[in-house]
C-alpha positions as CSV (number, residue, x, y, z in Angstrom):
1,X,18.2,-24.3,14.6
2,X,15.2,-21.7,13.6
3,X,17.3,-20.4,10.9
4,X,18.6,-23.6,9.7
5,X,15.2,-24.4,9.4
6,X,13.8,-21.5,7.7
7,X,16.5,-22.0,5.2
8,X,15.3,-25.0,4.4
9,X,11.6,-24.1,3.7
10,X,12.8,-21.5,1.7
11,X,14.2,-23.8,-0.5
12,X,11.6,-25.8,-0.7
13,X,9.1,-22.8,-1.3
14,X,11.5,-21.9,-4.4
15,X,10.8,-25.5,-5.8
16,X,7.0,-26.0,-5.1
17,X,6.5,-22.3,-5.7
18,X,5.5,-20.6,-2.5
19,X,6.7,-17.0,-4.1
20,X,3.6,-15.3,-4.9
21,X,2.9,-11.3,-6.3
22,X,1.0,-8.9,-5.8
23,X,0.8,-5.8,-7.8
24,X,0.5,-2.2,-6.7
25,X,-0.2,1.0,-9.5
26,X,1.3,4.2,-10.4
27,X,-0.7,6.8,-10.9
28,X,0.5,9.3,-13.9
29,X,-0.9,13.2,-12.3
30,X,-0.7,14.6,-15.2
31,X,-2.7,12.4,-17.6
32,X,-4.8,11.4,-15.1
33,X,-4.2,7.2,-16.0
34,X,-2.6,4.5,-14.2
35,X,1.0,4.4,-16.1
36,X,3.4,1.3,-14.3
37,X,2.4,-1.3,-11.5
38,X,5.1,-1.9,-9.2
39,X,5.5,-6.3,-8.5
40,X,6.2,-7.2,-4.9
41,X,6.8,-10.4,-3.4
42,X,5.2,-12.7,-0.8
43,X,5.7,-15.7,0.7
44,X,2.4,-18.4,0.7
45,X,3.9,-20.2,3.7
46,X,2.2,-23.6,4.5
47,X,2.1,-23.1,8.1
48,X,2.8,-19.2,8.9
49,X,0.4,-17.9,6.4
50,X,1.1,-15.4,4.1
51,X,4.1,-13.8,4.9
52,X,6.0,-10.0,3.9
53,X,9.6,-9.1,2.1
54,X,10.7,-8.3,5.6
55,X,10.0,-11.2,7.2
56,X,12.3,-13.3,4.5
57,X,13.8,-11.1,2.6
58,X,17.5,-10.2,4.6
59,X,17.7,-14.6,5.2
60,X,17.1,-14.5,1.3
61,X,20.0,-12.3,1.5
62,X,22.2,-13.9,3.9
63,X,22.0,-17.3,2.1
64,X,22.3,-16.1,-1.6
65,X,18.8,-17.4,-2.1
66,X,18.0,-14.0,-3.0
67,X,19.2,-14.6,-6.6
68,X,17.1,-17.5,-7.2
69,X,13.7,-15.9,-5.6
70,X,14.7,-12.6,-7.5
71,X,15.0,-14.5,-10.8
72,X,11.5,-16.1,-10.5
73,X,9.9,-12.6,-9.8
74,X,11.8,-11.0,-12.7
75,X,10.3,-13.3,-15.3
76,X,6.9,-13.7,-13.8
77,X,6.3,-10.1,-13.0
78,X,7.7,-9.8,-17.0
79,X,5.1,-12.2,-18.2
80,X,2.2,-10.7,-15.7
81,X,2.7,-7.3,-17.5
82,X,2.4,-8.9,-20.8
83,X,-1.1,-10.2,-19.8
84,X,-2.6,-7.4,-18.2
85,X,-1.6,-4.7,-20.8
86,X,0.3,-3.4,-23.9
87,X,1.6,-0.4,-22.8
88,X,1.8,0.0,-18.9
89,X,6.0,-0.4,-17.2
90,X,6.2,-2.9,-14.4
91,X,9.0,-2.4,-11.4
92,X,10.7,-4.7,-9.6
93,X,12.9,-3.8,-6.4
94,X,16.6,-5.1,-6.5
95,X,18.2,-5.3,-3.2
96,X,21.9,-4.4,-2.5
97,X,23.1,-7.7,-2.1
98,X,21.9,-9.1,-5.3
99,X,22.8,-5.9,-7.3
100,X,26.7,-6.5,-6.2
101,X,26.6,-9.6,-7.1
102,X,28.4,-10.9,-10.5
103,X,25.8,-11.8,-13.5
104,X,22.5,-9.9,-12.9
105,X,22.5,-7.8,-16.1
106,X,23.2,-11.3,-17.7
107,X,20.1,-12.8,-15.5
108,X,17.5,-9.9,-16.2
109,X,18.1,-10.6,-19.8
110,X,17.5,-13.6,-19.7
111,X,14.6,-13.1,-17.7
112,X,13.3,-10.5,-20.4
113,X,14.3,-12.9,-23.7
114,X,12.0,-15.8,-21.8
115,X,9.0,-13.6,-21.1
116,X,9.2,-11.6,-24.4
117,X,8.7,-8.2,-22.9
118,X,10.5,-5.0,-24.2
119,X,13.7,-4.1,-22.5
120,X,12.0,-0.7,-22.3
121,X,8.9,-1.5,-20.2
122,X,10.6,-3.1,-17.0
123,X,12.0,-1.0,-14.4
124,X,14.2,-1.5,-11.5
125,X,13.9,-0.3,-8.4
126,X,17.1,0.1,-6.0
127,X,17.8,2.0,-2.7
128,X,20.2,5.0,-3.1
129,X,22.8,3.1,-1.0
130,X,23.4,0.8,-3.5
131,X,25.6,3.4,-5.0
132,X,28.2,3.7,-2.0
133,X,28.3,0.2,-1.1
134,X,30.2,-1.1,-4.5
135,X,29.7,2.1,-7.2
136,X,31.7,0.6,-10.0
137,X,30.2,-2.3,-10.3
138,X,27.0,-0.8,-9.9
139,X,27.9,1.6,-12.5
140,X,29.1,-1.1,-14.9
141,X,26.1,-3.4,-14.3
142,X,23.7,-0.3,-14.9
143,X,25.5,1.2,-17.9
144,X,25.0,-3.0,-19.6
145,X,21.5,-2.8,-18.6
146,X,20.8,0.8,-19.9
147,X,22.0,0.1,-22.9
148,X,19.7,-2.1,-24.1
149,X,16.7,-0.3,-22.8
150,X,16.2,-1.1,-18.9
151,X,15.0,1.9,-16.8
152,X,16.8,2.6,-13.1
153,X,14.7,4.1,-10.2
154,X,15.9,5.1,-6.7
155,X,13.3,3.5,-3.9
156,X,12.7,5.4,-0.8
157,X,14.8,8.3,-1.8
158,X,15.5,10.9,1.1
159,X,16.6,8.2,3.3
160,X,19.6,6.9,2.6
161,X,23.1,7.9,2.6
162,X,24.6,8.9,-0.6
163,X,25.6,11.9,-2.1
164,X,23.7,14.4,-4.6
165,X,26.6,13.9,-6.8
166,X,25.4,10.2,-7.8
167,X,22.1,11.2,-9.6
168,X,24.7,13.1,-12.2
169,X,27.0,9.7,-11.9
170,X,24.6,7.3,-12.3
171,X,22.2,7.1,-14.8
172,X,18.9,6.9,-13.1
173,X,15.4,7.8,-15.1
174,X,13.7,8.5,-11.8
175,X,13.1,8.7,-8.4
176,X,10.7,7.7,-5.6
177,X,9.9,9.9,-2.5
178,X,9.6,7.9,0.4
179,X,6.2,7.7,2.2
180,X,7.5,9.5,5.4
181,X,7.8,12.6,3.8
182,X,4.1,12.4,1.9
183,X,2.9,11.5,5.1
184,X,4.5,14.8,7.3
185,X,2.7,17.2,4.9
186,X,-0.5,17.1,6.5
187,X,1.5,18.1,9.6
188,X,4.3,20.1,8.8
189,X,4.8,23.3,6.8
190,X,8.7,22.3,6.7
191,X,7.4,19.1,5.1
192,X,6.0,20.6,1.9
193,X,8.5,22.7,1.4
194,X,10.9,19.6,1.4
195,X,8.9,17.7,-1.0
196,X,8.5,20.6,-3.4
197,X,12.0,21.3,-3.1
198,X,12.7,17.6,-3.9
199,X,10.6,17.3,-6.9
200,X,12.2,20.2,-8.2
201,X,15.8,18.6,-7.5
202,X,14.3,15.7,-9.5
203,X,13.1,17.5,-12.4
204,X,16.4,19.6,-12.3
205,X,18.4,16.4,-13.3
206,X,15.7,15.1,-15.5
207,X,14.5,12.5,-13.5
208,X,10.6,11.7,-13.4
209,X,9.4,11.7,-9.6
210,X,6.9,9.7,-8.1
211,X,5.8,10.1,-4.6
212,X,4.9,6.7,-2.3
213,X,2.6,6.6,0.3
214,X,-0.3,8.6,-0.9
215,X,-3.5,7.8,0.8
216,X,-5.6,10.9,0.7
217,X,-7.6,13.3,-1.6
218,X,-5.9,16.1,-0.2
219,X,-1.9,15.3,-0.7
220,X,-2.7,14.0,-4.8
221,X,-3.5,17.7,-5.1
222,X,-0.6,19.0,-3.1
223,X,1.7,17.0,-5.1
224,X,-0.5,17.8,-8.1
225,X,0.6,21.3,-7.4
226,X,4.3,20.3,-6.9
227,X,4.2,19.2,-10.2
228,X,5.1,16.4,-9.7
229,X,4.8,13.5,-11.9
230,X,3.5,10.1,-10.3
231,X,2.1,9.0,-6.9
232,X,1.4,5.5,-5.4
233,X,-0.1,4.5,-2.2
234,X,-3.3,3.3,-0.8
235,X,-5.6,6.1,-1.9
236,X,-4.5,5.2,-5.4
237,X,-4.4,1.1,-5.0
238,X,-3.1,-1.2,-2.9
239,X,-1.2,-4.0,-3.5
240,X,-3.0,-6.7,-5.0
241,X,-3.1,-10.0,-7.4
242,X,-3.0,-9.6,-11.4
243,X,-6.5,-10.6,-11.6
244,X,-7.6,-7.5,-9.1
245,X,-5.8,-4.6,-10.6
246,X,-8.3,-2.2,-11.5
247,X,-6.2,0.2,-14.3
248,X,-9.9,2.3,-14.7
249,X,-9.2,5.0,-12.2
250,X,-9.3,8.9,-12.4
251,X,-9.1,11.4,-9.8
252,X,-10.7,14.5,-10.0
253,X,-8.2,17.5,-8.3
């Protein structure tokens, strides 16, 4: 009965347009500037408040909802960007479900045709198993969108399941360290040598790395070191509504 429910106020939220985002940066190390914001999705529920992708997101998934929400962000976080600045990327995640399913290179398109922005300037975000669950059609659907400028990155990389062989197969443009191994450096030696070492896999198949879940001084200059090339997290911005975003920082490392 709860979920029947649910289902229904998600339908209604998609109509009276509950979805709201929220914007967190990407901070470029190496020239020091904020360089892509990543769009993220909430839910402005009438009676449970303001409510998180995980909280919605797998009974988006279960019901095929997840295709109508995900089109709505697609072309808002599109037309956001085109607002806020000329030259910054904007990323939106794909989950698995939706990125098996028939039609999306069609939909993000069309999403990018409505809103005007350059193929080249929108990024999507998907989780490494993506790869194993269906890789020819993810191959297929990523070779339509790559060719007319759309840029692939691996969320949370480290924890899934796949293969090294699949950042030669596929053709990603970056990857994202997950938090939990930013946030083991201030602990572990073993921990920095597994991000360094990581990084330098990145870099070794050309892919630009950025690491999540950076909230202190202290591991923007151990990544800094690393060389690697991006970090995101609280000590650089959290997530928050177009109108917040302040794009004017520098850190000094």
């Amino acid at each position: 009965i709860q979920r029947r429910e649910m289902e229904k106020e998600f339908r209604e939220a998609l109509s009276e347009g509950q979805f709201k985002l929220v914007y967190q940066p990407r901070y470029d190390i190496k020239t020091s500037r904020i360089a892509a914001i990543e769009a993220l999705v909430r839910w402005q529920h009438p009676r449970h408040g303001l409510l998180l992708p995980d909280q919605f997101i797998p009974l988006a998934e279960e019901t095929g909802l997840i295709i109508a929400m995900s089109d709505i962000v697609l072309e808002k976080a599109c037309r956001d960007l085109l607002l806020l600045s000329p030259d910054l990327s904007v990323s939106v995640n794909i989950s698995a479900v939706e990125f098996n399913t028939v039609g999306l290179a069609k939909r993000v398109k069309t999403a990018l045709q409505k809103s005007g922005l350059e193929p080249s300037r929108l990024e999507l975000e998907i989780t490494e198993n993506v790869t194993i669950s269906n890789p020819e059609v993810t191959l297929e659907t990523m070779t339509q969108l790559k060719a007319i400028g759309v840029r692939f990155v691996i969320d949370d990389f480290g924890t899934g399941y796949s293969a090294l062989s699949y950042l030669k197969r596929f053709p990603f443009d970056g990857i994202k360290l997950d938090k939990s191994f930013v946030f083991a450096m201030e602990e572990s030696d073993n921990a920095k040598i597994i991000v360094e070492n990581i990084i330098g896999l990145g870099k070794a198949y050309s892919l630009a790395v950025t690491a999540e879940g950076v909230e202190t001084a202290e591991q923007l200059k151990r990544l800094k070191q690393y060389h690697c090339d991006e970090a995101q997290g609280y000590f650089i911005g959290k997530p928050v509504a177009l109108d917040e975003l302040n794009l004017d920082v520098a850190f000094s490392m």
